[in-house]
N, C-alpha and C positions, 0 to 999 in steps of 0.2 A: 387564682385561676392560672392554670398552665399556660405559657405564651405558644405559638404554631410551632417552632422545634421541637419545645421538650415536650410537645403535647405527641407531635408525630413521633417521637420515640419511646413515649412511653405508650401508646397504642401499639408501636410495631414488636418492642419487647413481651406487649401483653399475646398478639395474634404469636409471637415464635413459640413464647410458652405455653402455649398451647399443641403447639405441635403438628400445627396443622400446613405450614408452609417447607415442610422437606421435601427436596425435587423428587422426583418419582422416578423409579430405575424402570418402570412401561417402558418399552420400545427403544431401538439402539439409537446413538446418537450417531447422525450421518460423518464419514469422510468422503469428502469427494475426489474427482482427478482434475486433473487438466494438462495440458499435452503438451512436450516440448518439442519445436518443429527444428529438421537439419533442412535447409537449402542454402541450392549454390547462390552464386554472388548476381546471378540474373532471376532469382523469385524462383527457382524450377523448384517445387519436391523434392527432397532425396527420401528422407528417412522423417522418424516422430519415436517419442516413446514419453511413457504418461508418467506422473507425480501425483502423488497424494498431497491435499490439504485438507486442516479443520474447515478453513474457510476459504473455497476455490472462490470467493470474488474479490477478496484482494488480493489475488494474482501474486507475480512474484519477480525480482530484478536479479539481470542474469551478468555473466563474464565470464570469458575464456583465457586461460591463462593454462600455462605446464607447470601443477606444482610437483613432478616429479623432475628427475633427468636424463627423462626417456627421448626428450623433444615433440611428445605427441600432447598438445592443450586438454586438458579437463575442463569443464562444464560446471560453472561455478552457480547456484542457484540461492536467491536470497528470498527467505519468504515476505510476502507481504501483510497487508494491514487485515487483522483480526485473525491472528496465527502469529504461534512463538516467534521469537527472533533467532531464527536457526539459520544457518549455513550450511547447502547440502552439496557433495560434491559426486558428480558423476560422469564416466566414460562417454563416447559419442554414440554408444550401443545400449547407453541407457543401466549399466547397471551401475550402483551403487558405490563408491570405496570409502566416503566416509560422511559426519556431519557432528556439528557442534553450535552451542548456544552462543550467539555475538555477544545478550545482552539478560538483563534478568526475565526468566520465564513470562513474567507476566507483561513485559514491556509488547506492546501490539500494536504498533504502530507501523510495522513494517521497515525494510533495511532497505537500505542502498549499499553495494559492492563495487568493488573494482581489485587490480592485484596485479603485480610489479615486485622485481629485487628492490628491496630496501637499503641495503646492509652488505650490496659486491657478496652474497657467501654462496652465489650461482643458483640461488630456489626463487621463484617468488613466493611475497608474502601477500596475508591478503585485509584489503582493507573495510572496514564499513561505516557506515553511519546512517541516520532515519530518517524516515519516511516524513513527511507530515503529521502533525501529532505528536512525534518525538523531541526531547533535545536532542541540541547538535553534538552530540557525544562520538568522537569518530575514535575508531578502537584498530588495535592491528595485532595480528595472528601470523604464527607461522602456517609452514605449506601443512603441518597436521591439525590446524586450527587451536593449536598453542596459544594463550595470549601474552603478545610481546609488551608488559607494563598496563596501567591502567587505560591509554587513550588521552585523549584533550577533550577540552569541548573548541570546535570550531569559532563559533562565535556566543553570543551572551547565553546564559544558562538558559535561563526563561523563555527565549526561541523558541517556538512550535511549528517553525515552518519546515523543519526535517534541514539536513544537509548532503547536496551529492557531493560525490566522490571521484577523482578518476586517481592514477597514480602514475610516474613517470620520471625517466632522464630529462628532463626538462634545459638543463644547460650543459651538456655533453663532461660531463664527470664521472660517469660511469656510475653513479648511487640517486634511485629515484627520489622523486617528493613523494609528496602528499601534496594533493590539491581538492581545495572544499568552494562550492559555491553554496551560497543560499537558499531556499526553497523557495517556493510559491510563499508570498505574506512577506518575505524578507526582502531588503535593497539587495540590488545586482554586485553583491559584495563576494570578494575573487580571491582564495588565500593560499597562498604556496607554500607548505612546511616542508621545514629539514629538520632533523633528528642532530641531536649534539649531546654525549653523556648519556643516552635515555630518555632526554625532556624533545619535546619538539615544540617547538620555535616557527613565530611567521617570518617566514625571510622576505616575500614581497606580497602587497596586499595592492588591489587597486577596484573601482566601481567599472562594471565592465559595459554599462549604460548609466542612461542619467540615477542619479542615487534616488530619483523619488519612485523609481520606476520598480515596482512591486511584481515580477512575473515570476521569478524565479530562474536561477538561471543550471543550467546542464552544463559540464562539463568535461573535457574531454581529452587526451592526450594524445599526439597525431604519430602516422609511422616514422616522421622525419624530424619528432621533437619539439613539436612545437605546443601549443596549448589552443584545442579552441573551445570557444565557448557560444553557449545556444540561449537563448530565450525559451522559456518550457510553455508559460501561459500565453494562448492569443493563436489564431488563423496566422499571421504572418512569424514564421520563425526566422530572426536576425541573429546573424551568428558573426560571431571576428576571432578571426586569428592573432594569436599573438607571439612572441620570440622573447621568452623570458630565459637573459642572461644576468647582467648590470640591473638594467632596470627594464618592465614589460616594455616591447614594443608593439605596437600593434601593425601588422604587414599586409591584411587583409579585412573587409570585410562585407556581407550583402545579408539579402533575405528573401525567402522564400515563401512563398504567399498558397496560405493550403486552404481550406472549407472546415478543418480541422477548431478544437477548441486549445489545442497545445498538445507539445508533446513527451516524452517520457524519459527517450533514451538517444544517445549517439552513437552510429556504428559507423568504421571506415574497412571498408573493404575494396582491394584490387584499386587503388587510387581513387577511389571517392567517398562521401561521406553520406550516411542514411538516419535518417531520424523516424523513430518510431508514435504514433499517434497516441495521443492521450484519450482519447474516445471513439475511434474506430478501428477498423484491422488493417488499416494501409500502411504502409512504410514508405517513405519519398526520400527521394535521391536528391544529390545537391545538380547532379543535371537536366531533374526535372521530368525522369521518370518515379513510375511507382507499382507498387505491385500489393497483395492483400497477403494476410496472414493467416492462420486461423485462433481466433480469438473466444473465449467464452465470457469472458468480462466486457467486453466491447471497446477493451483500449489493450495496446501491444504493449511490447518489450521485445527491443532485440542485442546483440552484443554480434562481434563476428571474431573470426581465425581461422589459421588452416589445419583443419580437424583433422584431414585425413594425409596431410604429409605432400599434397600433389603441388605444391606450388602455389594455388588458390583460395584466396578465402571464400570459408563457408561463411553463412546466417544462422544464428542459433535466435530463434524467437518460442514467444510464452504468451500467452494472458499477464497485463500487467493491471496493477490497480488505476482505477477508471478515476481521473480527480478531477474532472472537471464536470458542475453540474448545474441546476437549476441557479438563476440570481434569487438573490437574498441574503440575510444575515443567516437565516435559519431556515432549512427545507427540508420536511420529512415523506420521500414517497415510496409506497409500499407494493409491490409487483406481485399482484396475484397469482402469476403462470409461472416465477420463480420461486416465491412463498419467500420473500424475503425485503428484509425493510433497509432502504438508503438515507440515512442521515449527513445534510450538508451545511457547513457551514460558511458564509462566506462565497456560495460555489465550487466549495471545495469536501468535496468526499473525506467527513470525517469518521465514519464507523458502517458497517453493512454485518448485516445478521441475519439470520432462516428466522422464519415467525410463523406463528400456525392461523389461515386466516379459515373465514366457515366454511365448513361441509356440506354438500347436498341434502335437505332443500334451502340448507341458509344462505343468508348471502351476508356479504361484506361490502356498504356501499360504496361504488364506484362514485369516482368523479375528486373535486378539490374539496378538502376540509379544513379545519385549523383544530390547535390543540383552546379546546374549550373550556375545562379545567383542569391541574393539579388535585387530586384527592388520593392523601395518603393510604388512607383504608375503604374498601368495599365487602360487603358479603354480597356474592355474586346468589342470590336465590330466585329461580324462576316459575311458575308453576304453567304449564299448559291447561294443567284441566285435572281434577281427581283422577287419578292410577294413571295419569299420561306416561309414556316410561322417558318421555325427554325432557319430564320433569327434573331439575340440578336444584341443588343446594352445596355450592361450593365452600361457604363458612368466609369467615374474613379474609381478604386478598390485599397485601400492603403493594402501592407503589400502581397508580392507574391514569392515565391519561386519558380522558373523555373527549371524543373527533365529531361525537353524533349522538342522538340519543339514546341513551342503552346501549351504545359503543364503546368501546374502553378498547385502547392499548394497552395492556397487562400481565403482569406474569400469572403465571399457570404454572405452577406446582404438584399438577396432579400428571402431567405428563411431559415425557422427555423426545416428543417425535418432531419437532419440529423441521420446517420445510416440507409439509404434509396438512392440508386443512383439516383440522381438527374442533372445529370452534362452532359455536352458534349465532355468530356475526362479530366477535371482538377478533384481536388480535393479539395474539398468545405469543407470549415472551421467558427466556428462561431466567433466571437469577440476573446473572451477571449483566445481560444485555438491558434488563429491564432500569437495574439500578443507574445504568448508563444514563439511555434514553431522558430518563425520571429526573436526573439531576441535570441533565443539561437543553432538555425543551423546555420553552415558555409558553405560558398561556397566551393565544394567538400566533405560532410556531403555523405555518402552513403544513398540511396534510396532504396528500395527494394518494387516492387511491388506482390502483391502472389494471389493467390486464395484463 
């Protein structure tokens, strides 16, 4: 007798050969936009112009830097989680001048950015490394998105908690670092590289809170050279400065107490510093004002510079990816009125994807569910009634999660429209998303279905 692997594989090689599970070219597959906002250094509007993504809800992380040597900054845009790892670079008027891959096609985890001269040769270059989800793989490019050598990894391979980035003169030598914090999951661990020969090197490392302290920490490098650093998880954001010469010193520090669940990004504009929300559209000031943005993921992103030459920094804000969410080890809930399903691990936003839930007269039940079983194969066959015409017969469907009775999380193969309800009360999933889900839910996984 076959044990449950190679039972589940040779059922799903039977259902392939068959032929019956090639995605179906029906209906286009959605791109969406979401919108990059220009305001001045007090929240006013000035200008917006839109970006496409595969997946507009994991958002996307931004920076302003001049990679020409015009003196006018570019609009540095990193995509985020469930979209390539691409770098896209654009004018303050929104059009185009270039974009390139950080990392390999498939890595989706989402990027974090930043960009600085490296190397005195008058350009900056530009940095990155990932999101959550990722190793900490931090990679550097020239100002044409060149890659200068393979990268490092920040810290241990195995990492999944992403690492940010900033880059900077950090001890007035005229040649930037590299500076990496830990993400969300990892200790408040703080690492300042230099380059020597092509290799780069920790020159100083230090815990920038207690080391048991799991939030993640932001990054930042100030106009006056200094380094400061934020606390990303948590309502209270603690931040300290520090003066890394000889050895860090630390010169300041406080915290900031929001209704917030953490937050994203650090900007310094016109002498003060702004931190952007992990799960709302507000941006708060280190004086204790704050202002909204407009967000379609429900958590920001901003970076700032003076885009137009006057003297003043502008705000460049986005939709960033949303990571903070339900407690638990495992949380999957499913947004009817977005048609698209959030997976958490931890609380932390680990995947989000379009999903087709039912159509008019069916429904999808509302309310909390759990995953009730793993069942490799289904034939999905229904009959309403002799000649019904909503009579299906779908044939075997590998890869199902069961939430309710006759309910199944599952791929669908016969259609490519998702983000559209399409279903007779399951929830339709395409290839990739599905084998996701399917490998990393557990039986007893929380369910939540919402409006």
């Amino acid at each position: 007798m076959l044990n449950r692997p190679y039972l589940f594989s040779f059922i799903l090689l039977s259902v392939l050969s068959m032929g019956v599970i090639q995605p179906s070219p029906a209906f286009a597959y959605h791109k969406y936009t979401i919108p990059i906002e220009i305001r001045s250094s007090d929240g006013t509007f000035q200008s917006s112009f839109s970006i496409s993504l595969d997946n507009d809800a994991g958002g996307v992380t931004l920076a302003v830097a001049d990679l020409g040597t015009d003196g006018i900054p570019e609009i540095l845009v990193g995509n985020g989680l469930g979209n390539e790892p691409r770098v896209r670079v654009f004018r303050e008027d929104g059009s185009e001048i270039g974009s390139f891959l950080a990392y390999a096609p498939d890595m989706g985890s989402g990027i974090t950015i930043a960009a600085c001269d490296l190397n005195t040769d008058g350009q900056n270059e530009i940095v990155t490394g990932t999101q959550y989800g990722g190793g900490p793989h931090v990679r550097v490019f020239d100002h044409l998105g060149n890659p200068l050598g393979p990268g490092f990894f920040a810290y241990a391979e195995t990492f999944r908690g992403g690492v940010n980035v900033a880059c900077g003169d950090l001890d007035g030598d005229g040649v930037g670092e590299i500076i990496t914090g830990a993400g969300v999951t990892g200790g408040p661990h703080v690492r300042v590289w230099t380059q020597e020969k092509n290799i780069w090197n920790v020159r100083e490392e230090f815990f920038a809170f207690d080391p048991s302290d799991r939030r993640g920490v932001l990054v930042h490098t100030t106009h006056d050279g200094n380094l400061l650093i934020a606390s990303q998880r948590g309502a209270t954001i603690q931040t300290k400065t520090f003066v890394i010469h000889s050895t860090p010193q630390l010169i300041s520090s406080s915290s900031l107490t929001t209704t917030e669940k953490g937050t994203t990004s650090i900007a310094e504009a016109n002498d003060s510093f702004f931190f952007s929300s992990a799960d709302s559209e507000t941006i708060f000031s280190s004086n204790g004002s704050s202002f909204s943005a407009t967000s379609l993921t429900g958590s920001s992103e901003l970076s700032a510079g003076d885009l137009d030459g006057n003297g003043t920094d502008e705000f460049v804000l986005a939709p960033a990816r949303p990571l903070f969410g339900p407690e638990g080890t495992q949380y999957i809930l499913i947004d009817l009125s977005e048609q698209r399903l959030y997976a958490y691990e931890n609380t932390i936003l680990a995947h989000t994807f379009l999903v087709s839930t039912a159509r008019t007269p069916w429904e999808t039940p509302l309310g909390k569910h759990e995953i009730l079983a793993k069942i490799p194969v289904v034939d999905y066959t229904w009959s309403y009634g002799p000649g019904d015409p909503n009579n299906y017969s779908l044939g075997p469907t590998p890869w199902n999660l069961r939430i309710y009775p006759h309910v199944y999380i599952h791929y669908a193969w016969w259609h490519n429209n998702f983000g559209h309800p399409m279903s007779h009360g399951c929830v339709n999933v395409n290839l990739a998303n599905i084998k996701w889900i399917y490998d990393w839910a557990n039986v007893g996984t929380p369910v939540e279905v919402r409006t």
